[in-house]
N, C-alpha and C positions, 0 to 999 in steps of 0.2 A: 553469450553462447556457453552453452555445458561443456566445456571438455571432457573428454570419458562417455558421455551421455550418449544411448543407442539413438538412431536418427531415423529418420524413414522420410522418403517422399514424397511430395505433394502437390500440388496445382494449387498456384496462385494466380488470381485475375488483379492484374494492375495497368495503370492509364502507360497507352503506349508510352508519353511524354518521361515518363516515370523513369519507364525501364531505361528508355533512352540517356537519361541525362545519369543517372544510376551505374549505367553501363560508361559513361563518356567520363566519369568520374572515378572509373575503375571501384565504386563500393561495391560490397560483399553482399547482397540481397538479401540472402539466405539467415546471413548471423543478423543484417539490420531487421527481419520480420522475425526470427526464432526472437531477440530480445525485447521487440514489441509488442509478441503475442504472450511472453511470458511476465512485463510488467501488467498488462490487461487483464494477464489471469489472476495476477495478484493484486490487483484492486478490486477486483468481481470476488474474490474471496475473502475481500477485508471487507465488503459489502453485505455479502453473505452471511458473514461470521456476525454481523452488526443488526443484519434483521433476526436473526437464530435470538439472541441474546436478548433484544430489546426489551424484553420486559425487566431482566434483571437488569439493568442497565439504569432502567427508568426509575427500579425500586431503591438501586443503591443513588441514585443522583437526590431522592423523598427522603431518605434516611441522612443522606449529610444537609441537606436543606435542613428537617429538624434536628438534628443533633450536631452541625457544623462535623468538619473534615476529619478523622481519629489523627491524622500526623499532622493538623496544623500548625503546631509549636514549631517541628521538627522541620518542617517545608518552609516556615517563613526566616527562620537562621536564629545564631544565636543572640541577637546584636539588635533586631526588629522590635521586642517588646512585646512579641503576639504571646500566649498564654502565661503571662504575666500579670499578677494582680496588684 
């Protein structure tokens, strides 16, 4: 949950069972759904961000295919042997 964060009100439909055991375990509903709805939102916009993108995504994945990686050396360590002749 946000601390600071303005809040507002809302209506949630969950299985009676839910509430119950929810309630009988004294958790916090409200912060366990605000943290659940805000990991969801953040995977539907790394979703998002991924369909937006995809063509550049695809072009840079054809360019390192023919041209291999620009930090290959730098990414395989100094010790690996990679761009070395």
């Amino acid at each position: 949950m946000n601390v600071g964060t303005a809040r507002k009100r809302t209506t949630l439909t969950l299985a009676e069972t839910t509430i119950a055991n929810a309630r009988r375990l004294n958790l916090n509903m409200s912060a366990i759904a605000d943290a659940a709805i805000q990991d969801a939102v953040r995977q539907a916009q790394r979703e998002e961000w991924k369909q937006e993108h995809a063509d550049a995504l695809a072009a840079q994945d054809d360019w390192q295919d023919q041209h291999g990686h620009p930090f290959r050396a730098i990414m395989a360590g100094p010790f690996s042997g990679a761009g070395q002749s």
